[in-house]
C-alpha positions in Angstrom: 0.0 0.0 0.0 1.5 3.9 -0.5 1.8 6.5 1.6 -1.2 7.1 3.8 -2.5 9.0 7.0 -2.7 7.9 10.4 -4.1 10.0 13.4 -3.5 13.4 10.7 0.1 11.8 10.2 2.3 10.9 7.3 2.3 7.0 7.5 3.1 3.8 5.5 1.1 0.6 5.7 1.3 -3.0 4.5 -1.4 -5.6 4.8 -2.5 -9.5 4.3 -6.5 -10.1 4.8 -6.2 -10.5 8.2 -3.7 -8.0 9.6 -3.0 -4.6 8.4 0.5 -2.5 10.0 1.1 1.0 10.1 4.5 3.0 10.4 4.7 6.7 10.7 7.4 8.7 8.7 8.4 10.6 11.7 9.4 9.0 14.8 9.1 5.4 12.9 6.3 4.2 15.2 4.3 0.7 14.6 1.3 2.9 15.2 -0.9 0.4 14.7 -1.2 -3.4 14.6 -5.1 -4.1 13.5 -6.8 -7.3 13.4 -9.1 -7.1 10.4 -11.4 -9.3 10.9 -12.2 -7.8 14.6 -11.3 -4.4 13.8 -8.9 -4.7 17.0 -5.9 -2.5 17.2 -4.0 -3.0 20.7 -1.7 -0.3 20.8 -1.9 3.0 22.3 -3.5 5.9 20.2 -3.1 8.8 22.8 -6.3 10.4 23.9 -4.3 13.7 22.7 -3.9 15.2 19.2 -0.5 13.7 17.5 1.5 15.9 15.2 4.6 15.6 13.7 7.6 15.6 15.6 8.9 18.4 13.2 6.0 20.5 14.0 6.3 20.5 17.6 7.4 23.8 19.1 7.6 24.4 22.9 6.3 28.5 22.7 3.3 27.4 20.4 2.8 23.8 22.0 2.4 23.9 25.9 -0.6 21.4 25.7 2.2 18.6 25.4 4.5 20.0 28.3 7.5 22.0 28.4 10.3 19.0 28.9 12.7 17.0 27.2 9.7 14.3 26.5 6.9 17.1 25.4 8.8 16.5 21.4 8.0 12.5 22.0 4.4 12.8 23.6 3.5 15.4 20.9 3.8 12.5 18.3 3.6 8.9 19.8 2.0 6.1 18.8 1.9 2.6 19.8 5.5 1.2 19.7 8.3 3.5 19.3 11.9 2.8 19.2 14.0 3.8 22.2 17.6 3.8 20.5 20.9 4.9 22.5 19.0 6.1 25.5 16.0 4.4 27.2 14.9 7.1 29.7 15.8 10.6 30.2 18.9 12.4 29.0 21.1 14.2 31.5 20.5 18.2 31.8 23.2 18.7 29.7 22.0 16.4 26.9 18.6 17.9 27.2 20.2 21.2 26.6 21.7 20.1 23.6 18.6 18.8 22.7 18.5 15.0 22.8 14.8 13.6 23.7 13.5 11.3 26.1 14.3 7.7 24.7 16.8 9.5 22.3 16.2 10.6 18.7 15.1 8.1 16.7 11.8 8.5 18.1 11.2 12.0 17.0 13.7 11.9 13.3 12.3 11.8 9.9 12.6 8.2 8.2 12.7 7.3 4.5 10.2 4.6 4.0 10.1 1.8 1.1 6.8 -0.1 1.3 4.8 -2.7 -1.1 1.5 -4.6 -0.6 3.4 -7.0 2.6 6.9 -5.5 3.3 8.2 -2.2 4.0 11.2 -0.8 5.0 12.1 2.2 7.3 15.3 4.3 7.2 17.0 6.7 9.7 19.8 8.3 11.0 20.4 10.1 14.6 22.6 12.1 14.1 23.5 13.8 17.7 24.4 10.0 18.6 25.7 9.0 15.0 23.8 5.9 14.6 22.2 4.3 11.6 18.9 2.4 12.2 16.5 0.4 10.0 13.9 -1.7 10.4 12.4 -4.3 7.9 8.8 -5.4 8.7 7.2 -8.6 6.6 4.2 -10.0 6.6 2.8 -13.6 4.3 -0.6 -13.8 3.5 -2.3 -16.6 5.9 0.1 -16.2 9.1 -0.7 -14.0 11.7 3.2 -13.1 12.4 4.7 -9.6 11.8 8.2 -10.1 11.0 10.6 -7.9 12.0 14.5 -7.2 11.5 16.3 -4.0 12.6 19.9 -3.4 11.9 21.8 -0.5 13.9 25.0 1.2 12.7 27.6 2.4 14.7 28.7 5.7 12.4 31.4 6.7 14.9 34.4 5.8 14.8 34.2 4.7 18.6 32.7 1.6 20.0 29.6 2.5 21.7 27.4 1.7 25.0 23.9 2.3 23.9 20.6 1.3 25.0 17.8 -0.5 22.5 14.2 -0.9 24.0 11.2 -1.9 21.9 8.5 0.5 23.6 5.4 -1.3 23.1 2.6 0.3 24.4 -1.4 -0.6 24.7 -4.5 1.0 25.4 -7.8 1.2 25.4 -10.1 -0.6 24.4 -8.0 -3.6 24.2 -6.6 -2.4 27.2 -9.4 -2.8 30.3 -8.9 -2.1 33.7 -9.3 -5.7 35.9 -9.9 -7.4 32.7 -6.9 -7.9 29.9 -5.0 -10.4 30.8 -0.9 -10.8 30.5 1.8 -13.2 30.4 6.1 -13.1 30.6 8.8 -15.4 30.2 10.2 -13.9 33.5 12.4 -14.4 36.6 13.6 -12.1 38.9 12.1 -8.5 39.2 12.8 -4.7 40.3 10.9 -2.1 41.2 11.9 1.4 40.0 12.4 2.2 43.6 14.7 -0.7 44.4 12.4 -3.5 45.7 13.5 -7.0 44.6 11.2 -10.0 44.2 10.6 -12.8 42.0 7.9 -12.2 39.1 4.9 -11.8 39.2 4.5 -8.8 41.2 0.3 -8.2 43.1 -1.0 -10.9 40.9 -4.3 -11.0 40.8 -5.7 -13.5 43.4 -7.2 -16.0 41.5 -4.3 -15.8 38.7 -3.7 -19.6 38.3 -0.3 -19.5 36.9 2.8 -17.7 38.2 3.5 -16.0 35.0 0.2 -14.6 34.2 -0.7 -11.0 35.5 -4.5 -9.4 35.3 -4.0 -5.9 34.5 -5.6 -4.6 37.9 -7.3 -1.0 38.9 -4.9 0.7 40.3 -4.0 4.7 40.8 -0.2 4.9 40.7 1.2 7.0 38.4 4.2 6.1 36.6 4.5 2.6 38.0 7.0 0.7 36.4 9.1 -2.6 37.3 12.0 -4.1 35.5 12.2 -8.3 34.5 15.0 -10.6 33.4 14.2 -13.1 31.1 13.6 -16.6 32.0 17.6 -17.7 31.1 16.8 -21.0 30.8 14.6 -20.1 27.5 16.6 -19.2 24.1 13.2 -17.2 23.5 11.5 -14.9 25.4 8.0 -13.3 25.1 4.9 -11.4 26.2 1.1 -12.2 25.8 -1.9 -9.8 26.5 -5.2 -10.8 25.8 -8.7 -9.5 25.8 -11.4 -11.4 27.1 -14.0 -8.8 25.6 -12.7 -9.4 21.9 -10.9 -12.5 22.4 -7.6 -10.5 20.4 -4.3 -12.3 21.8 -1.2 -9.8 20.7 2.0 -11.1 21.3 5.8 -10.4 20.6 9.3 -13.0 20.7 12.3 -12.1 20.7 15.9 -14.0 21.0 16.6 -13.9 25.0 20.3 -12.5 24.5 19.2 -9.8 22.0 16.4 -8.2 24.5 17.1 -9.9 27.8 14.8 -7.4 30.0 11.2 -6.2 29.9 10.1 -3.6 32.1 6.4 -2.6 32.8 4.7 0.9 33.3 1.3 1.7 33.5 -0.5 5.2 33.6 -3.9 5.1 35.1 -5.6 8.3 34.8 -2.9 9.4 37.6 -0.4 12.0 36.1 -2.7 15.2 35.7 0.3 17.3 33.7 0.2 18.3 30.3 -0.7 16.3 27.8 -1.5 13.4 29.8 -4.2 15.8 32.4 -5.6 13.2 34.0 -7.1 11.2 31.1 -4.6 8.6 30.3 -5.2 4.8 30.4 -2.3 3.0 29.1 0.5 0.4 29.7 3.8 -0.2 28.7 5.3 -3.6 27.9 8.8 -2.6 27.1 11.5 -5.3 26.2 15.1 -4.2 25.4 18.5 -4.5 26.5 18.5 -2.1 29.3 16.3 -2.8 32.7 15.1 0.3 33.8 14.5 3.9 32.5 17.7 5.7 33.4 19.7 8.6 31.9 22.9 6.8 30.3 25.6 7.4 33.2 23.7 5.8 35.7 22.8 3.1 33.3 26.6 2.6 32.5 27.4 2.8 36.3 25.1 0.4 36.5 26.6 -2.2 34.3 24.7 -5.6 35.2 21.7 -6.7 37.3 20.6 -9.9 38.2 24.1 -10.9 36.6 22.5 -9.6 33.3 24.2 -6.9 31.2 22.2 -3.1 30.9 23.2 -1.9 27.7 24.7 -3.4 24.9 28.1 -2.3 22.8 28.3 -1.4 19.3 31.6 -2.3 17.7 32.9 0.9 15.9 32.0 1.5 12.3 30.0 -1.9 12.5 26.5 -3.2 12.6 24.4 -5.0 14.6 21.3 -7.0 13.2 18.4 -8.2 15.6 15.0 -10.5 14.8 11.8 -10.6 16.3 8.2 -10.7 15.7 5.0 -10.0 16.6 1.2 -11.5 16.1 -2.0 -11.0 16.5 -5.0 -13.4 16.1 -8.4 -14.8 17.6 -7.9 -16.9 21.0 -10.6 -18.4 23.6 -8.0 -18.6 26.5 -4.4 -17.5 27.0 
């Protein structure tokens, strides 16, 4: 399919009968995952206008904040890319103007598409890295294939951080109601709390690794989990019992060995969010928690896990996962 528009944005999209994916030109976000059949997109259209990236000016936007994130939150959409930082930059990056999550989020991206491929293109080029992502899809399988490649354009090796920042709402997303699953082991809480997964499970959850996404009031919750070592693939499920729409991704363990979790529950009450936000995060990447990049190099391992991952100088470094979508009774 050409060029289209999502949510009054430039976007590409590719489709089989069944599933139809959407990438925006700026910021490269998998805006939108839809189950055809069902009409059932999972991830998170924010209850906010989105513009472009480009477009967003902090004098003539305040409804999106005033912050290093207000550039991000004026254009997000389901899952973005969180490329050489996950988290926020240090006050002297923000100055220099590097975003929340760093820029690949926010950059312009050249996009190739056909009827059930497309590829996206793009280059940061504060942290002189080369990314691009090929997504596939085959008419009669509900996988979305996906390969990204980054490129270390320096001629330094590099620490950086690589999070897939998946994201879900509403209405797939229901309070007490969508149910989840990880391949994971040991946890943290953003504040330091250790404990084995899963954390306030829902009381009649019958299996350890199953989670009911529960009605709760904290605001920026988030927790960190390591990957079940002991599985050369790892994974997340959500379903919803109220379509019957299982969306799932897996990934190669030593690639993304860490998944945090954040949930906003009609808590943060700043702009853009004002106190209308349902939404959670299911973030896997190679990093555990949300951390400007010194403490997440201080940091170095947890759980005996790395936190960031190097590229090589002048090399690249190719990574393959997928998602998928389809009708389920149970999970």
């Amino acid at each position: 399919m050409p060029e289209t528009v999502y949510c009054n944005r430039a976007a590409h999209s590719i489709q089989t009968e069944t599933i139809q994916v959407t990438v925006t030109v700026e910021g490269g976000h998998i805006a939108e995952i839809l189950h055809k059949p069902s009409g059932v997109n999972p991830l998170w259209t924010p209850p906010w206008p989105s513009i472009e990236p480009s477009l967003y000016d902090a004098a003539r936007h305040p409804e999106y904040g005033a912050d290093a994130e207000s550039r991000l939150l004026a254009g997000i959409l389901g899952h973005n890319l969180c490329l050489d930082l996950f988290g926020p930059p240090s006050p002297e990056e923000a100055a220099a103007g590097i975003p929340v999550h760093g820029e690949a989020s926010v950059v312009q991206y050249e996009i190739t598409s056909g009827d059930h491929e497309l590829t996206q293109r793009c280059r940061a080029p504060h942290a002189q890295l080369g990314f691009e992502r090929n997504i596939r899809l085959k008419t009669g399988d509900p996988n979305i294939y996906i390969t990204e490649t980054v490129e270390n354009l320096s001629p330094l090796d590099r620490p950086i951080a690589w999070t897939q920042h998946v994201t879900l709402g509403p209405p797939f997303l229901e309070k007490g109601k969508t149910v989840f699953r990880i391949s994971g082991t040991r946890s943290r809480t953003i504040d330091g709390l250790d404990f084995d997964w899963p954390m306030l499970p829902h009381p009649d959850a019958p299996r350890e690794d199953l989670q009911i996404f529960t009605d709760t009031k904290s605001s920026g919750r988030y927790t960190t989990t390591l990957m079940d070592p002991h599985r050369d693939q790892a994974y997340f499920l959500a379903w919803s019992p109220a379509s019957n729409v299982l969306l799932g991704y897996q990934w190669k363990r030593t690639d993304f060995p860490w998944i945090g979790i954040w949930e906003e529950n009609y808590s943060r009450h700043n702009p853009p969010w004002n106190g209308g936000t349902l939404t959670r995060g299911m973030e896997f990447g190679a990093s555990p928690l949300p951390e400007p990049r010194r403490k997440m190099i201080d940091r170095n391992t947890l759980f005996g896990a790395p936190c960031y991952r190097w590229i090589p100088a002048r090399e690249k470094v190719t990574v393959e996962y997928k998602a998928f979508i389809r009708i389920s009774e149970a999970i």
